[in-house]
C-alpha positions as CSV (number, residue, x, y, z in Angstrom):
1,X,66.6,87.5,178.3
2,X,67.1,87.2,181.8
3,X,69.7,84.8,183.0
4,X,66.9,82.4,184.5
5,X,65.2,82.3,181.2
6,X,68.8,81.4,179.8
7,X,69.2,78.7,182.4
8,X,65.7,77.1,182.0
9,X,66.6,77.2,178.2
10,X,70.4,75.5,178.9
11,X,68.8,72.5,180.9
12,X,65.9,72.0,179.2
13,X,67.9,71.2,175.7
14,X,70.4,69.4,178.0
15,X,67.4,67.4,179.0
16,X,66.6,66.3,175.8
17,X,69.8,66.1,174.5
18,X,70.2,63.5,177.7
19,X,67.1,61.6,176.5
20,X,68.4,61.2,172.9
21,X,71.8,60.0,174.4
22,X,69.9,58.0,176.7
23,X,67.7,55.8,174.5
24,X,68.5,56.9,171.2
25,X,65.5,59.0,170.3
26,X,62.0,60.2,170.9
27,X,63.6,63.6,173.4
28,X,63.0,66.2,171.1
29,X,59.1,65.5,171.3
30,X,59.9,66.8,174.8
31,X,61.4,70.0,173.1
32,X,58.1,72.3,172.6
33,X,56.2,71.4,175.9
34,X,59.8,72.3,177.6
35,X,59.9,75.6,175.7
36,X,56.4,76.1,176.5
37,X,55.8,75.1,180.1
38,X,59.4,75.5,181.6
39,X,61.4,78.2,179.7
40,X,58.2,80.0,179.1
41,X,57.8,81.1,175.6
42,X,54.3,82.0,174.9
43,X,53.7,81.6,171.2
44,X,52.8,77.8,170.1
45,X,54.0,78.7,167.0
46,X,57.3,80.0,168.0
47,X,57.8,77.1,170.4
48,X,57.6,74.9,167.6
49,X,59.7,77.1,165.3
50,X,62.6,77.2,167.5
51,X,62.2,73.6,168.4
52,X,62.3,72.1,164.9
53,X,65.9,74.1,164.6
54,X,67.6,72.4,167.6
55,X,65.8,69.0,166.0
56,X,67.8,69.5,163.2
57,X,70.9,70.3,164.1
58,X,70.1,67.3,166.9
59,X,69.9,64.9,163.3
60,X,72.3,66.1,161.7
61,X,75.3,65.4,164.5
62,X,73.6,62.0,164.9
63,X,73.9,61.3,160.6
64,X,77.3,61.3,160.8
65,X,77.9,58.7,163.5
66,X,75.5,56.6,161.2
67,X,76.8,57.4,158.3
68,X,80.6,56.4,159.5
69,X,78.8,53.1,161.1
70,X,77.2,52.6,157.0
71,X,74.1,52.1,158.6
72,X,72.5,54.6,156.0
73,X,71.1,53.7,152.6
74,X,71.6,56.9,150.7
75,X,69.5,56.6,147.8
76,X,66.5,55.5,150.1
77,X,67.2,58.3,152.3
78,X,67.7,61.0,149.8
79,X,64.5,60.2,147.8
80,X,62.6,59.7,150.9
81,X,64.0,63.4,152.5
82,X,63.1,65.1,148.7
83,X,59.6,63.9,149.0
84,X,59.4,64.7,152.9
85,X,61.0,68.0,152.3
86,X,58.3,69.2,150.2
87,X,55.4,67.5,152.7
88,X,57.1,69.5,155.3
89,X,57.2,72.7,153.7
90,X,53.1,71.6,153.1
91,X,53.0,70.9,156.9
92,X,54.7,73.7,158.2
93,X,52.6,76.6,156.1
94,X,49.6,74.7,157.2
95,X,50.6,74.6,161.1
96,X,51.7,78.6,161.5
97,X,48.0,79.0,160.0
98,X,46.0,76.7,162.7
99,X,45.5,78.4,166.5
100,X,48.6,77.9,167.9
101,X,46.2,77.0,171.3
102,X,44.4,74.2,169.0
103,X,48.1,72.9,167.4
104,X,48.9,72.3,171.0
105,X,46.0,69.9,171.7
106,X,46.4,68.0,168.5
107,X,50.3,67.8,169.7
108,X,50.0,66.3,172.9
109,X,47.3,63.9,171.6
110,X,49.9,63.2,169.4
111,X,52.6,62.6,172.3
112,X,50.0,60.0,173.8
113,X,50.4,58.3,170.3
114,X,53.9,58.5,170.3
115,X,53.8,56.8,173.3
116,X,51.8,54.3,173.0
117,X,53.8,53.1,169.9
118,X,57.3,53.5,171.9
119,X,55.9,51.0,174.0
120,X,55.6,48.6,171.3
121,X,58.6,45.7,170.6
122,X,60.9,47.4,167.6
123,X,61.6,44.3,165.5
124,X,64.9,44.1,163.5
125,X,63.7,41.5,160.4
126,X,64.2,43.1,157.1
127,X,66.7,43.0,154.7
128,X,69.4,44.9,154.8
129,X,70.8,44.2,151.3
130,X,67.6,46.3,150.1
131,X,68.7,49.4,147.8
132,X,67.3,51.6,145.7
133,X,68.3,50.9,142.2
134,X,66.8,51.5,138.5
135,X,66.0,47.9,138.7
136,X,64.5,48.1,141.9
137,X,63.1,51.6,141.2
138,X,59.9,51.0,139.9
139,X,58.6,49.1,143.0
140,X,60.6,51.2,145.5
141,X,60.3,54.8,144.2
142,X,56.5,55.3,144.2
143,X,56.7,54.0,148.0
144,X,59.5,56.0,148.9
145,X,57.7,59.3,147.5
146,X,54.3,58.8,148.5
147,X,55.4,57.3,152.6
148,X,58.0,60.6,152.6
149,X,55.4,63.3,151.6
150,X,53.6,62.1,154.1
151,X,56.2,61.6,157.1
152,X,57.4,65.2,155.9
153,X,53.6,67.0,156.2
154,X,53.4,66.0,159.9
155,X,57.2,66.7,160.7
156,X,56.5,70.0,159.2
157,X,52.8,70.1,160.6
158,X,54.0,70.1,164.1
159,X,57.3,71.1,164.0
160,X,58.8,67.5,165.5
161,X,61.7,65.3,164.1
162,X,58.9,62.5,163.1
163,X,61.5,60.0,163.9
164,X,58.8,57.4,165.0
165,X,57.2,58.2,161.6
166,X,60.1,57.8,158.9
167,X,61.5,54.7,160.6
168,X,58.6,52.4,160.3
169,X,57.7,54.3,156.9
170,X,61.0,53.6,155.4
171,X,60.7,49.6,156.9
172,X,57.1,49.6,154.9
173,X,58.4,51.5,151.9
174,X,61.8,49.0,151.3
175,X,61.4,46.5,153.4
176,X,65.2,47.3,154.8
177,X,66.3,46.4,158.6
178,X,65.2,48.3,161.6
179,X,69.4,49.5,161.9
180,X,69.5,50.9,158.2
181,X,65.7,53.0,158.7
182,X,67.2,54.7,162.0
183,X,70.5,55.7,160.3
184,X,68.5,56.5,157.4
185,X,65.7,58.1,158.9
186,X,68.2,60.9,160.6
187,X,69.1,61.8,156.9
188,X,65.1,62.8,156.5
189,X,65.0,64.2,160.0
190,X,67.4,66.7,159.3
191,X,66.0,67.8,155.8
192,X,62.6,67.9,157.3
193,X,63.9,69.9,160.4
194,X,65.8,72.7,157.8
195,X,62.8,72.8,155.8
196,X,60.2,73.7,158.8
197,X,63.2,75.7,160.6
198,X,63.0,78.1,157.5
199,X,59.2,77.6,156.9
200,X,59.2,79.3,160.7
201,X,62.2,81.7,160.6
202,X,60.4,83.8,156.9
203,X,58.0,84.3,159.6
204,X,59.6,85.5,162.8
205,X,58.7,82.5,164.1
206,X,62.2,81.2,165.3
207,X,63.7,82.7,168.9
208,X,67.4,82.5,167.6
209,X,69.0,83.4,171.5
210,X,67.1,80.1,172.7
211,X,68.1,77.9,169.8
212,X,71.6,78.7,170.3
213,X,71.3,78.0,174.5
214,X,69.1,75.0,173.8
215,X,71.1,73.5,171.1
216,X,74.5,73.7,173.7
217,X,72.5,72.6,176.6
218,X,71.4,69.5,174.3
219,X,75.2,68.4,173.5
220,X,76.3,69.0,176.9
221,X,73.2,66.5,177.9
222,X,73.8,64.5,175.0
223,X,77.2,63.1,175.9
224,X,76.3,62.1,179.6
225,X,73.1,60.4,178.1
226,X,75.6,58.7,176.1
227,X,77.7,57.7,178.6
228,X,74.9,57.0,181.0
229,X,73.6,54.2,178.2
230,X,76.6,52.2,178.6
231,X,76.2,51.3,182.0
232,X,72.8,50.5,181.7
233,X,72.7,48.8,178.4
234,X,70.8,45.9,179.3
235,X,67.8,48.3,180.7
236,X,67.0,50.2,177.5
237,X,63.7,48.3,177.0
238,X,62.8,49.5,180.6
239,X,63.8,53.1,179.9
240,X,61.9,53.2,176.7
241,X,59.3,52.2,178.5
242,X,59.3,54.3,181.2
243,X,60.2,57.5,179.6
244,X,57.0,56.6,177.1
245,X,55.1,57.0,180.1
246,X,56.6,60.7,180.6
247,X,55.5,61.7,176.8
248,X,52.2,60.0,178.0
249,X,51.7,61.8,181.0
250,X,52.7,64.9,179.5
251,X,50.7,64.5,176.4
252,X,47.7,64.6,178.9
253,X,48.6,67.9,180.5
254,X,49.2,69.4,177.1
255,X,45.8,68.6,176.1
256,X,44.3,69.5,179.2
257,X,46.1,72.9,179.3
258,X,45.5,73.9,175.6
259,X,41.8,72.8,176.3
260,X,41.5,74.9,179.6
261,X,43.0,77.7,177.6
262,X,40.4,77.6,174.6
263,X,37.7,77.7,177.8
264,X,36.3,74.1,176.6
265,X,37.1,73.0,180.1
């Protein structure tokens, strides 16, 4: 690796460790166009690989802040993370077995749809007494397995943390408060991220030397994101906004560049 490639690596994951720190999520769906198009990796697949790694090591740091905040309902989480874990281990086989130039085109129309719902009002009605109990088992626990297989198969699928996924899956599954599904959803992102990290890595898939430069870019980007939020607290609506018109714009080039590629245009 030469040391341009290490540097491209180091600010990219500082990038989206900036972006997390930022706005509080939605930067790691940056992660595999960055790996792709800036650092220069040239497998899809291995892209995605590495990426789901830093994703979950990018979780788990965030879990314990949430967890020390109690803003995470375990039982939810854990029972929605079980079910997800064995969606993404569905999701992941299925993706290293697509055309890594066709995954790409199905990810950045997924990046426009991430968008488009980052641009939509979060609302923070629900009830945060909610919890997953043998009394309230019989309604919850069908929703909570069903929702997380789901959530997990496209984490897995295409190697993202699936954030904008779990959170508004957990809200339908429990009817719980937008604060409680993003603690809790980082429980799921993590076990998601392991499982499609390891899905990946049995198959070479995983560029260890990138993860490592990516994941200490991201912390380094992480905490000026962080303190970079503070100042501009009363903006964060506008920067959602405007970085969902990045993942938008994006999302088009990677379509139009894995459509180019398979000659279709």
């Amino acid at each position: 690796m030469t040391y341009g490639v290490a540097a491209l690596a180091t600010g990219s994951g500082g990038l989206v460790g900036f972006v997390l720190g930022l706005i509080g999520g939605g930067g790691s769906i940056l992660a595999v166009p960055l790996l792709m198009y800036v650092v220069g990796v040239s497998s899809p697949h291995i892209a995605i690989g590495t990426s789901a790694v830093a994703v979950a090591v990018s979780a788990l740091g965030n879990v314990v802040g949430h967890a020390r905040a109690g803003n995470i309902k375990w039982n939810c989480a854990l029972v929605f993370a079980a079910a997800g874990i064995a969606g993404a281990a569905f999701g992941s086989t299925l993706g290293k077995q697509m055309d890594g130039q066709k995954l790409l085109v199905l990810f950045g129309i997924l990046m426009i749809a991430i968008a488009l719902l980052m641009l939509r009002p979060k609302r923070g009605l629900g009830n945060p007494e909610v919890a997953l109990t043998r009394a309230s088992a019989r309604h919850l626990l069908p929703r909570l397995l069903g929702i997380g297989f789901v959530a997990g198969a496209m984490s897995g699928f295409f190697g993202i943390g699936g954030g904008f996924l779990i959170v508004p899956g957990l809200m339908a599954a429990t009817g719980m408060s937008l604060i409680f599904a993003i603690g809790s959803s980082l429980v799921a992102v993590t076990a998601f991220g392991v499982t499609t990290a390891a899905n990946y890595a049995l198959s070479g898939l995983v560029d260890w030397p990138l993860v490592g430069l990516f994941i200490a870019g991201g912390l380094v980007g992480g905490v000026f994101g962080s303190r970079l939020a503070g100042f501009l607290a009363g903006k964060k609506q506008l920067l959602s906004q405007v970085f969902a018109a990045i993942v938008a714009v994006v999302g088009v080039y990677v379509v139009f560049k894995g459509l180019a590629t398979l000659g279709y245009i």
